[in-house]
Each structure stands twice: as C-alpha cells, then as structure tokens.
C-alpha positions in Angstrom: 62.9 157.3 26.4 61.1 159.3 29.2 58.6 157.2 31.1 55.7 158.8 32.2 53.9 157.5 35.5 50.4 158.1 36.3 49.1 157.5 39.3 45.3 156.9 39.6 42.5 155.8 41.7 38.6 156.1 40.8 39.1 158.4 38.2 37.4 156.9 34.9 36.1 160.5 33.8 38.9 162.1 33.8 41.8 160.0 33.1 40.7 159.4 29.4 41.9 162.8 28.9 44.6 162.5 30.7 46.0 159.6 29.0 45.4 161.6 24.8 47.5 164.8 26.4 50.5 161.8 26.8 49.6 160.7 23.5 49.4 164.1 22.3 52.8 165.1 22.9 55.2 166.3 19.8 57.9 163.7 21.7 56.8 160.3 21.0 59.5 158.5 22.8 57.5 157.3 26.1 55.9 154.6 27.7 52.8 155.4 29.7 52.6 153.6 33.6 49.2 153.9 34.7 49.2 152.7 38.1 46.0 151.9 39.7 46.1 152.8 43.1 42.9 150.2 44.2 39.9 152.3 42.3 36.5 150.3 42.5 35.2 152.5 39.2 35.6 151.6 35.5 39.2 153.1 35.3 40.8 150.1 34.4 38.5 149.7 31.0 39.7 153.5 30.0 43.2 152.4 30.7 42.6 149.3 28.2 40.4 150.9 25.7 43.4 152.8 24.8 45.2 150.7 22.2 48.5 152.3 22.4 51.3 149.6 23.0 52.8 152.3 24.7 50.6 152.5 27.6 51.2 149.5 30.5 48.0 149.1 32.7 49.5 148.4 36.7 46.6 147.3 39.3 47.6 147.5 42.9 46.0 147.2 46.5 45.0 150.9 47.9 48.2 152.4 49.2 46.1 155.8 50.8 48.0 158.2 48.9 50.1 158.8 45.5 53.5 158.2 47.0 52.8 154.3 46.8 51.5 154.6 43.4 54.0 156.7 42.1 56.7 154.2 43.2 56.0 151.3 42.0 55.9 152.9 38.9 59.4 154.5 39.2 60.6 150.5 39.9 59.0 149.2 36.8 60.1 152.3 34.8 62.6 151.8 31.7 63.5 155.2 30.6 66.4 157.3 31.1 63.5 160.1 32.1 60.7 159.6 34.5 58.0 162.3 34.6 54.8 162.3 36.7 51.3 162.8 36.0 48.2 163.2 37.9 45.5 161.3 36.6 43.0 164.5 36.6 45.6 167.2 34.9 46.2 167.8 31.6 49.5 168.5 29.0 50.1 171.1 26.9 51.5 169.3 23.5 54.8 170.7 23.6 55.7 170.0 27.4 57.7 166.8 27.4 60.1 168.1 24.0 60.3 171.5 25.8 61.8 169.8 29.1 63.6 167.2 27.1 65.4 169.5 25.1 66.2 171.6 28.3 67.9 168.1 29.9 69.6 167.2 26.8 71.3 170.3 26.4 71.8 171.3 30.4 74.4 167.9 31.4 74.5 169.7 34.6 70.5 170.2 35.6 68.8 167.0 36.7 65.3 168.5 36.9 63.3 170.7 34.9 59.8 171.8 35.9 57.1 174.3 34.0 54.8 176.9 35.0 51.0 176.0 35.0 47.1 177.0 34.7 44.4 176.0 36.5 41.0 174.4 35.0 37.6 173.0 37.1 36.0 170.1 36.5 35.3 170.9 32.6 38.4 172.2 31.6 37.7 175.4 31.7 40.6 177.9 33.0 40.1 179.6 36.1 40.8 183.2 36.2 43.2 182.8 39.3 46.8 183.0 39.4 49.2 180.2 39.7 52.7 181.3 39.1 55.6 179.8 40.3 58.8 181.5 41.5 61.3 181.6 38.6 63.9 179.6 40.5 66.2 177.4 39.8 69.9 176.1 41.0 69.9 173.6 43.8 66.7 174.8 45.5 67.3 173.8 49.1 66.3 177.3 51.1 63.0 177.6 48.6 61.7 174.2 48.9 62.2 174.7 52.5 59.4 176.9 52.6 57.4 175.8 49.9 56.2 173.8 47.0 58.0 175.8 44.1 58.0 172.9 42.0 54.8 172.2 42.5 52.5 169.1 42.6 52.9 165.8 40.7 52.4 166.7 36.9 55.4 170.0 36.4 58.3 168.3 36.8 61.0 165.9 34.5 64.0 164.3 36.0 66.9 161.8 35.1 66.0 158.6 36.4 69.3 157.8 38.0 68.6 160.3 41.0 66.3 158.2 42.7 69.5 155.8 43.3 70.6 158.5 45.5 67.3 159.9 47.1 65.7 156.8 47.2 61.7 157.1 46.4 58.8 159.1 47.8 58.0 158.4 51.6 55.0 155.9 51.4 54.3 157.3 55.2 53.4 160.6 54.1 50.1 161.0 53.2 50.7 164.8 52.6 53.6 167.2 51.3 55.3 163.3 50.0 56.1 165.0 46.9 57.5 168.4 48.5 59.7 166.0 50.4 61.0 164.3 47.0 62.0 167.7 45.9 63.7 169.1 49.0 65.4 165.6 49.5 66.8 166.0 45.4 67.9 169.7 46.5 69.7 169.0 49.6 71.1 165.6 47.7 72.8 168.6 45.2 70.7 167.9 42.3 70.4 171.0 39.9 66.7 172.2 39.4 65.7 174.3 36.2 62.2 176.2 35.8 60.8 176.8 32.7 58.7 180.0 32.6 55.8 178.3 30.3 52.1 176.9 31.5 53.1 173.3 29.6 50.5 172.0 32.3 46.7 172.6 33.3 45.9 171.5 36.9 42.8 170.5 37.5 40.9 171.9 40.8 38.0 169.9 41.9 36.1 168.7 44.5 38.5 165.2 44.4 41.7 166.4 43.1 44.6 166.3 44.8 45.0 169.7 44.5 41.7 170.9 46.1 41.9 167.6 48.9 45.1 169.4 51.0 42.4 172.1 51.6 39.5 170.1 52.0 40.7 166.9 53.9 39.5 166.9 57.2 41.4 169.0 59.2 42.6 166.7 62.1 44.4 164.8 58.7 45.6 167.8 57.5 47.1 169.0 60.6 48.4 165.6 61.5 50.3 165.0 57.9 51.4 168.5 58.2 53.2 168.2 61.5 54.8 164.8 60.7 55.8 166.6 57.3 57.7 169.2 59.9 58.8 166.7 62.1 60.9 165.2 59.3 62.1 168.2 58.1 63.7 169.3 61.1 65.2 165.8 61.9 66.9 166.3 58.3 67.7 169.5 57.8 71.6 169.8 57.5 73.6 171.9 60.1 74.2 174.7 57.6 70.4 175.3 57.2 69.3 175.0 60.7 68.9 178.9 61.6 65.9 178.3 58.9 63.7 175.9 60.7 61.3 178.7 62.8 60.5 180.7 59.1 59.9 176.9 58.1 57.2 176.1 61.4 56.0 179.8 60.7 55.1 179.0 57.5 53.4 175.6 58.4 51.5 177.3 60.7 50.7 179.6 59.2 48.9 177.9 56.8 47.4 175.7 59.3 45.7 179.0 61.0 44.0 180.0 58.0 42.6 176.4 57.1 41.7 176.1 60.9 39.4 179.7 60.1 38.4 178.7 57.0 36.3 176.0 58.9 35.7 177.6 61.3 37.5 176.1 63.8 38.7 179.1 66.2 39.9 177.4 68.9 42.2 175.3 66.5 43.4 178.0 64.7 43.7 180.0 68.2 46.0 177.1 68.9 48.3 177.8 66.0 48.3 181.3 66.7 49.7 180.7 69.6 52.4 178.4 68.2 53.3 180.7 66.1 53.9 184.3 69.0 56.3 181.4 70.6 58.4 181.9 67.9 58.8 185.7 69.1 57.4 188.8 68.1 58.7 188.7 64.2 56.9 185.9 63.4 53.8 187.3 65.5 53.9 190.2 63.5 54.7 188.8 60.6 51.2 186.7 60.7 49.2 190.3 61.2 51.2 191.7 58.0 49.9 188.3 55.7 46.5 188.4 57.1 46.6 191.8 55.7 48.1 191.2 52.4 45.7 187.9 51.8 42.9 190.5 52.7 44.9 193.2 49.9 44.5 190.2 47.7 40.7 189.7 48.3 39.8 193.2 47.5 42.0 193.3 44.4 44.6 195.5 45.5 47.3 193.2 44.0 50.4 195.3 43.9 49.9 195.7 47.2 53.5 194.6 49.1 54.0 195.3 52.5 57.5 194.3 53.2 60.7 192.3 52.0 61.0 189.7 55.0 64.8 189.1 55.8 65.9 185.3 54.2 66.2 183.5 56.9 63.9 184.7 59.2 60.6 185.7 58.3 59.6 184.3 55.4 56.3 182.8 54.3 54.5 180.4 51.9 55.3 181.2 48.1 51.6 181.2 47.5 51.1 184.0 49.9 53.0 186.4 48.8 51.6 189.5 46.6 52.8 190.8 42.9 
C-alpha cells in the first residue's frame, strides 16, 4: 500500500482537485492523509465531502511550513510507500503505477521521482520549461547544489528510510524538503528518475512554489542561510572541497532575488560574498548573468562553459540547453 500525505493549509479551491488526481490513479492501493496544517477556510468540508474511505481527514495547530505537516503524516502512515503531495498540484493518472512498478522491480532503489509541467492558477500549462536533470544513483554531489528531485509532489520512497534519516527538519521553514533528499543521499539511499511529466505543479501567487520567490526577502535570505549553515555542519569529510560551489550557488540565487526587488544594496552584499570566494566564482557570476540574459532573449542553446565538478558549479535551474 503506498500512502499518500498531503499537506494543506487554506486551500479549499484547489485541494478538491487535488484529492480526484489521488483518486484518479490506475493504482488503487492507497490511503489519502490530508493533514491540515491550521487553515481558517472551508478545507476541512472538501476534505469530508469526499466519501472515499480511503481518505483520513488530520487537523493540526499551524506548524508555519510543510515540514510539520508532512510529518505527522509520515507517523500515522501504514504503507510500505509514502508519497507526498502538495495540496495545489495535480497527478497525472499513471504516476503512482509508473513509480510503483519502478520500486517493485529495482530491490536496490529506494526512491523514484518524475519529471513535471507547470500550470497557473486554472490549470492551464505554462509554456516554460521545467526539466529535471536525468540523475539518478545516490545523488549526494547533485542535491548538494540543487533541488533535482524537486518539490513535495515528484517523489515515492519505501517507508522504512525515514528509520534511518529520521523526518523533515520542523526548523526549516525553507529548502526542508531539499534537506530530506540530500540527508537520504548521503544516508546511501539509491535515487531513480523517471524521464515522464507524471506531475503538474501549480505556480501561483500562494503556492509553495511561487512563495520561495516571493516571501519577503529578509525570510528568504534568513532560511537560506540557516539551510547553508546545516549543510556545511553535515557535509561528510569526503565532500568538503564542494562547500564554496555550494555558498556560490546559494548566493547566487540570493543576488538575483535581491535585484529582482530591487534591493541593490542587498544584492551588492551578496556580490560581495560571493568575489570572497576568489576570482572563479566572481567570474563565474558575470558568465550566468549572461546566460539568464541568453535565456531572456531566447537564445537557448546558448552554453558558455562546462564548469569543473567541484568547483564552479551552479543552480540546476540556471543552467542553459
């Protein structure tokens, strides 16, 4: 049985359809958590108008992000598969026999995770890309850098590995599921992706998604650099010589949300964090404000170097075809 947790908060528009993509699926052996995460809406009455025996309604005090949510409903979980699923995305019919299949027939891979599209607020796909790298095997240099496995809603696992990992770290209000992931890798847990869109994200003004970018930015840079923080503490001696590509790419990111709002000083600041890290890096961040540019203006097979593994290396996400 594969139980499928849903963390949710103020969300009674959207999690209806949520909720029929799970009941949707081609595998029908699931339960359905919905843990309410303290919403002050109507999404409890969705939840219950849904007459599935399958589906278990969980209310809970506001925990301030999804890692809270998402572990109570691992504890209260019975199958031998947990899955997660935001409560604004959507599954393709297919996607839980697809990874199911995948597990049953791979002893040795622990977690399977699928490609996706994006939708807005109707449904409707966005013509934007959203393509994962095709990786797979333990995982630990690439979810150094990055989210290659993506948000809450791509992934399947056995249960049994949160035994080992524990669960997701309730004081992370960002990044707490990119620390899951990287904490499975570096545990040795085998990671398998599967080069289908079995799942359509949904980017809105509230979604999960679209709030790392539009959080305010003090919160943003403050659960970013805690994120950091705990990565370096953790990361093993034989991974060590990574940790500047890994503040690079942090800041990185943290410059161009910093510009975005216009915030120059603040992204100045970052800037300045990352020349410290020597000329590479300083370099490096002139060569992606070029490529992001490329991207802008279309010219998409644009690719203006092949940064050593290692050292220079950025965000997934940033990175041209």
């Amino acid at each position: 049985m594969v139980s499928v947790v849903i963390p949710t908060h103020n969300r009674r528009d959207l999690i209806g359809e949520t909720i029929r993509s799970v009941l949707n699926q081609t595998f029908e052996d699931f339960e359905v958590l919905v843990v309410d995460n303290g919403s002050t809406d109507d999404t409890e009455q969705v939840v219950r108008n849904f007459r599935d025996p399958r589906i278990r309604y969980i209310y809970q005090e506001n925990t301030g992000g999804p890692a809270g949510p998402r572990n109570t409903g691992i504890r209260q979980s019975r199958g031998k598969y947990i899955a997660f699923l935001d409560s604004d995305d959507v599954w393709m019919p297919n996607k839980l026999e697809r990874e199911i299949a995948l597990l049953e027939s791979n002893r040795g891979i622990d977690v399977v995770y699928c490609a996706g599209e994006k939708i807005d607020a109707k449904g409707v796909l966005l013509n934007s890309d959203w393509v994962r790298p095709r990786s797979w095997g333990t995982l630990c240099e690439d979810l150094l850098y990055g989210n290659v496995v993506s948000g809450g809603s791509a992934a399947l696992l056995r249960a049994d590995c949160f035994a080992r990992v524990g669960l997701f770290d309730e004081t992370l209000r960002l990044c707490e599921d990119l620390d899951m992931w990287r904490r499975l890798a570096l545990a040795g847990y085998q990671f398998l992706f599967v080069d289908e869109a079995l799942v359509r994200i949904r980017v809105h003004t509230s979604s999960m998604l679209a709030g790392a970018t539009q959080a305010n930015l003090d919160e943003r840079i403050a659960g970013d650099v805690r994120y950091l923080t705990k990565v370096i503490r953790e990361v093993p001696e034989r991974l060590r010589r990574h940790i500047p590509g890994i503040k690079y790419r942090i800041y990185l990111s943290l410059v161009f949300e910093s510009l975005k709002r216009r915030r120059v000083l603040k992204g100045g600041y970052f800037i300045i964090k990352i020349a410290s890290l020597g000329p590479t890096y300083f370099w490096g961040l002139a060569l992606d404000m070029v490529d992001i540019l490329a991207r802008k203006l279309g010219l998409r097979r644009l690719r203006l170097r092949r940064p050593p593994r290692g050292e220079l290396r950025t965000a997934p996400w940033l990175w041209l075809d």
